[in-house]
Backbone as a ProteinNet text record, in pm:
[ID]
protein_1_A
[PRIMARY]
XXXXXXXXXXXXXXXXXXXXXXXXXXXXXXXXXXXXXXXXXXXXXXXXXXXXXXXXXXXXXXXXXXXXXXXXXXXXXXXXXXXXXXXXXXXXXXXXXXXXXXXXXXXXXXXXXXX
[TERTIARY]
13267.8	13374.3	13373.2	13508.8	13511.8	13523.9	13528.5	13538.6	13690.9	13788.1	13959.1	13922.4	13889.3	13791.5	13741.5	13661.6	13554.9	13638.4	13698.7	13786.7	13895.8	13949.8	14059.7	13945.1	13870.6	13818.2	13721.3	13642	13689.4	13752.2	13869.3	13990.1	14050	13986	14038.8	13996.2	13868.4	13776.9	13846.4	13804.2	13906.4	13809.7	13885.7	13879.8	13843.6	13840.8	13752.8	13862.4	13776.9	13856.9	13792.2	13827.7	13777.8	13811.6	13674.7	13731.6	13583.1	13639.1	13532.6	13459.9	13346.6	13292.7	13142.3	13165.3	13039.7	13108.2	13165.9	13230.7	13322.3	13400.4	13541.9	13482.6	13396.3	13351.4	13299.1	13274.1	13181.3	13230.3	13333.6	13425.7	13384.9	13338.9	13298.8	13367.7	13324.9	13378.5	13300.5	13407.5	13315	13389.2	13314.1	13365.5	13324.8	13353.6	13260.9	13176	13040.3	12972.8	12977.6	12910	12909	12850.5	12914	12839.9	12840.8	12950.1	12966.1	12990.3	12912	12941	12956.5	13102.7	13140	13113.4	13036.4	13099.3	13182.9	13290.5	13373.3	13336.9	13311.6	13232.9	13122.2	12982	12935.2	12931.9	13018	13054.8	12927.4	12894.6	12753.7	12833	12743	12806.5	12705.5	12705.7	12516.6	12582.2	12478.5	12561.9	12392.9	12410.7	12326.9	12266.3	12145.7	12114.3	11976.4	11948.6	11830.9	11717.5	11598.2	11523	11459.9	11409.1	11317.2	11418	11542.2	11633.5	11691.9	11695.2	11682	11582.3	11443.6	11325.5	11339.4	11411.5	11443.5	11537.8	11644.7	11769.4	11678.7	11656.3	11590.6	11543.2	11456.2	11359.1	11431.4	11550.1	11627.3	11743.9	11810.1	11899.1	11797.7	11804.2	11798.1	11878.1	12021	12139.5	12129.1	12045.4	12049.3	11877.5	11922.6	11775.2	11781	11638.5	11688.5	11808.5	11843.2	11947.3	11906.7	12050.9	12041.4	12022.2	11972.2	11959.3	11996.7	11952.1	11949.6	11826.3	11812.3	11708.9	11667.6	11576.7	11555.9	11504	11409.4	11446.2	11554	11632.6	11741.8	11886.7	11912.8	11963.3	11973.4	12055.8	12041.9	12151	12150.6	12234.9	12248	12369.7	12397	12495.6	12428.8	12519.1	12625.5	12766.9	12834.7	12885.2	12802.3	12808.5	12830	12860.2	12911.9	12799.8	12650.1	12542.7	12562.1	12615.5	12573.4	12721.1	12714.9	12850.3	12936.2	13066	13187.2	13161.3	13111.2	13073.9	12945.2	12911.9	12733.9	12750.8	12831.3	12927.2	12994.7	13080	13152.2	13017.2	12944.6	12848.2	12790.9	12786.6	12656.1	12761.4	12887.1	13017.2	12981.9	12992.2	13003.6	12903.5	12789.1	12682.4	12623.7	12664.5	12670.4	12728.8	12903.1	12988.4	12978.7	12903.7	12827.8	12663.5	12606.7	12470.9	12564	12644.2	12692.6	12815.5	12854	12954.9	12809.2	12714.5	12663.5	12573.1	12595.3	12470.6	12615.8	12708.4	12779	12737.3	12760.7	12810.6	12894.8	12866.2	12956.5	13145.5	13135.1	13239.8	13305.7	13199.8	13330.4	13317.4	13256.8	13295.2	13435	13446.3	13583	13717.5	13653.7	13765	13804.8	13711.3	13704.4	13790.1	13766	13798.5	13960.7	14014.6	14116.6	14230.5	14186.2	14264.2	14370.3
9369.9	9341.3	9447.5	9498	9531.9	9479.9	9566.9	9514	9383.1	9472.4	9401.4	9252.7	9253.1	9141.7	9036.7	9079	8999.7	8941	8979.9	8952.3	8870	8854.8	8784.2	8648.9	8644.6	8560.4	8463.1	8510.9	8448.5	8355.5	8453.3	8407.7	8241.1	8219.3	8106.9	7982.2	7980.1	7876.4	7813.4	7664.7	7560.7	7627.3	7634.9	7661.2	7795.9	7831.1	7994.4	8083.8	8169.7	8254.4	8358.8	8498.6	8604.7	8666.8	8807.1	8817.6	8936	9001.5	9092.7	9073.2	9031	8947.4	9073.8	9183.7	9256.9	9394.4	9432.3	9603.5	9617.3	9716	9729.3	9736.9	9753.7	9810.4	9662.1	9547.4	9454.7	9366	9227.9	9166.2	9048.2	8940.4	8809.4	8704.4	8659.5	8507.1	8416.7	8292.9	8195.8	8079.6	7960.2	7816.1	7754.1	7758.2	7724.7	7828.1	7829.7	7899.6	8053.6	8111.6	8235.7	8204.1	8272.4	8261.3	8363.4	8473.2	8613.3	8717.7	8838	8985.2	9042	9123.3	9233.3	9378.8	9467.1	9617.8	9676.1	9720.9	9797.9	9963.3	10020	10122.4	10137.2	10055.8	10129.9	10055.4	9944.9	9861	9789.4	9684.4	9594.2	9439.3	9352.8	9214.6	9145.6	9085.1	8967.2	8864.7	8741	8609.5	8521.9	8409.4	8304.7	8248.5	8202.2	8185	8119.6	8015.7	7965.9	8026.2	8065.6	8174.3	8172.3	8079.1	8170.1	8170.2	8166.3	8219.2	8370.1	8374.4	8512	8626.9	8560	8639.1	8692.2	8549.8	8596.5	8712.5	8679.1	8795.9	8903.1	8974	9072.4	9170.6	9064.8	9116.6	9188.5	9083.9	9147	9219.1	9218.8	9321.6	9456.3	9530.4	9673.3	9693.3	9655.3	9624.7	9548.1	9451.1	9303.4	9307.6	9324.3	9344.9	9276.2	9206.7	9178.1	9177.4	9080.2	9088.6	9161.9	9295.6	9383.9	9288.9	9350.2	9244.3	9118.3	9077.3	8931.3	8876.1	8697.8	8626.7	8648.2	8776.2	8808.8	8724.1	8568.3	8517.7	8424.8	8442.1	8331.8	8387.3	8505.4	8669.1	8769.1	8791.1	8919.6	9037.8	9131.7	9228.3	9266.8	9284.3	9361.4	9454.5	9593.2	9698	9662.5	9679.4	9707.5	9825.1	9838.3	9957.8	9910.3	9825.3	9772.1	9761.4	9743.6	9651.1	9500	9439.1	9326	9258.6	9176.6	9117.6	9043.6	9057.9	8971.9	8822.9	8811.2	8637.5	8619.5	8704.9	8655.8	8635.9	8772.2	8750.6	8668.7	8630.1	8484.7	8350.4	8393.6	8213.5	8231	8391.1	8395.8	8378.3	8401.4	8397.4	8227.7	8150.1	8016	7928.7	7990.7	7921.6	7905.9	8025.7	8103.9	7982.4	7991.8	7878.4	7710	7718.8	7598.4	7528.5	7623.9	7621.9	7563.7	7615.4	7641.4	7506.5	7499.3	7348.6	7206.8	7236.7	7127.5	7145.5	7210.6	7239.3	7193.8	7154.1	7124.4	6961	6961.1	6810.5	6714.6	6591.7	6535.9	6521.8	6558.3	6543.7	6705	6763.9	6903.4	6941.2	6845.5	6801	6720.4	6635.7	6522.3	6681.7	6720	6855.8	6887	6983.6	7053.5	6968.2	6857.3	6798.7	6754.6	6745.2	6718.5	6846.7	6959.8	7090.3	7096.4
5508.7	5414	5303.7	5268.4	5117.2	5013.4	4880.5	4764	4784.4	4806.4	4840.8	4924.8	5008.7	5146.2	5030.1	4954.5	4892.5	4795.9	4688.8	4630.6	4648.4	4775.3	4799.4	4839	4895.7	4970.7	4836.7	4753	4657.2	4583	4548.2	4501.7	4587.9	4736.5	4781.2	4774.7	4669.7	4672.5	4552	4548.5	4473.4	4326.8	4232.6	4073.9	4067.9	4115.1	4080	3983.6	3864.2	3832.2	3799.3	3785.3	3801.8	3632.9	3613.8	3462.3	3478.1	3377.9	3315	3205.6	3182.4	3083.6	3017.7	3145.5	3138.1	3104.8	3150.2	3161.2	3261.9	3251.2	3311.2	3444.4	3528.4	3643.9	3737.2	3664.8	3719.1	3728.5	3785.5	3854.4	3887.5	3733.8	3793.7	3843.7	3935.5	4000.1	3955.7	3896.7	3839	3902.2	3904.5	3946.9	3809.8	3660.9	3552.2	3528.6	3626.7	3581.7	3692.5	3701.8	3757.3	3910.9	4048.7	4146.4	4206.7	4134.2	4246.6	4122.3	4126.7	4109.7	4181.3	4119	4194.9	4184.9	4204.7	4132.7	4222.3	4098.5	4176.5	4217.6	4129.3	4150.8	4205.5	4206	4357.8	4479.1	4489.4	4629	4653.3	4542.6	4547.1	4540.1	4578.1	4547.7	4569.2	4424.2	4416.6	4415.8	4493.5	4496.8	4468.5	4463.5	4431.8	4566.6	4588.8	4710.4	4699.8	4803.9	4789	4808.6	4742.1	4724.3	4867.5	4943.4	5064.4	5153.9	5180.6	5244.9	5225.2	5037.2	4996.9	5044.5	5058.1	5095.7	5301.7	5346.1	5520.8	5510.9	5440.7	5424.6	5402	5315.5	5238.2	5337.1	5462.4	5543.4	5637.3	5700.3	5823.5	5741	5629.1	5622.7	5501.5	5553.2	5442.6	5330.8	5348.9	5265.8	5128.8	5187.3	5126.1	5033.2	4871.8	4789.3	4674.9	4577.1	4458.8	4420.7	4321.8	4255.1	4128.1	4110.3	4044.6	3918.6	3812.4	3664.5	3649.7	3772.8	3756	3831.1	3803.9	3830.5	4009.5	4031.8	4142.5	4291.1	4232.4	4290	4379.3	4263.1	4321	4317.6	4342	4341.4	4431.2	4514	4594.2	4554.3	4591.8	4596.3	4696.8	4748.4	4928.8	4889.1	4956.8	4947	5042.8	5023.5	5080.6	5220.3	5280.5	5362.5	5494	5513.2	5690.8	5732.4	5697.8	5785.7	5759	5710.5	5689.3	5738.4	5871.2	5909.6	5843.8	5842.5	5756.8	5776.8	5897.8	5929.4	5819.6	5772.2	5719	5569.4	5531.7	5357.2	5325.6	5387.1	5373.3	5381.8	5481.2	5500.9	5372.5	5286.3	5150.1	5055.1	5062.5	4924.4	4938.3	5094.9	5029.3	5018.6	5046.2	4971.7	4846.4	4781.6	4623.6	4581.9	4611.1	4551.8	4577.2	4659.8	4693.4	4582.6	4565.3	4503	4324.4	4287.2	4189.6	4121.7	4250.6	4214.9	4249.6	4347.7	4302	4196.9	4090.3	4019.8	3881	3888.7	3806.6	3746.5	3624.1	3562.6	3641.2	3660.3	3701.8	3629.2	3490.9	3463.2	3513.6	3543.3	3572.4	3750.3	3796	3933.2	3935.2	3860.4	3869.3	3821	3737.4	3694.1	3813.6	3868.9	3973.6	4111	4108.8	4206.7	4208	4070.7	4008.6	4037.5	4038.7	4057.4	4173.9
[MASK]
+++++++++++++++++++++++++++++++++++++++++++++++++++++++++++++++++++++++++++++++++++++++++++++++++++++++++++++++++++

């Protein structure tokens, strides 16, 4: 997937909205709270992930490392370079957005659910 790919796909999950909160270059997706960075400039995208699933990823993709300045366990970064399959980015975009809506309040679940 690309940056455009990632972005739209995103964009299709119930509440999400996107915004620059860091610098013109870095492209967050939030459901409330944050579950996806984008850079646009060097074609990276960190998502949220359950840590020893993070540690299997890590192993089998080369792509797929720490999350850049963020909480490295529970954090990856995957270069964008066509190793890592469109089926596998999407299963990690919606587990990110998954980890993240259940990690919500119940009152901003009823929000969320309300949309």
């Amino acid at each position: 997937m690309n940056v455009e790919e990632i972005r739209e796909y995103c964009l299709t999950k119930k509440g999400v909205t996107e915004s620059f909160p860091f610098d013109e270059t870095t492209l967050v997706f939030k459901v409330i709270k944050m579950f996806c960075l984008l850079g646009l400039d060097d074609s990276r995208v960190s998502l949220k992930n359950d840590p020893e699933k993070n540690i299997e990823l890590r192993a089998h993709y080369s792509a797929i490392i720490p999350g850049y300045h963020l909480n490295k366990q529970h954090w990856n970064t995957i270069e964008l370079n066509g190793t890592v399959p469109a089926h596998l980015m999407k299963e990690l975009i919606d587990e990110s957005y998954g980890l993240i809506v259940k990690s919500l309040i119940r009152k901003q679940k009823e929000e969320l659910r309300n949309l």
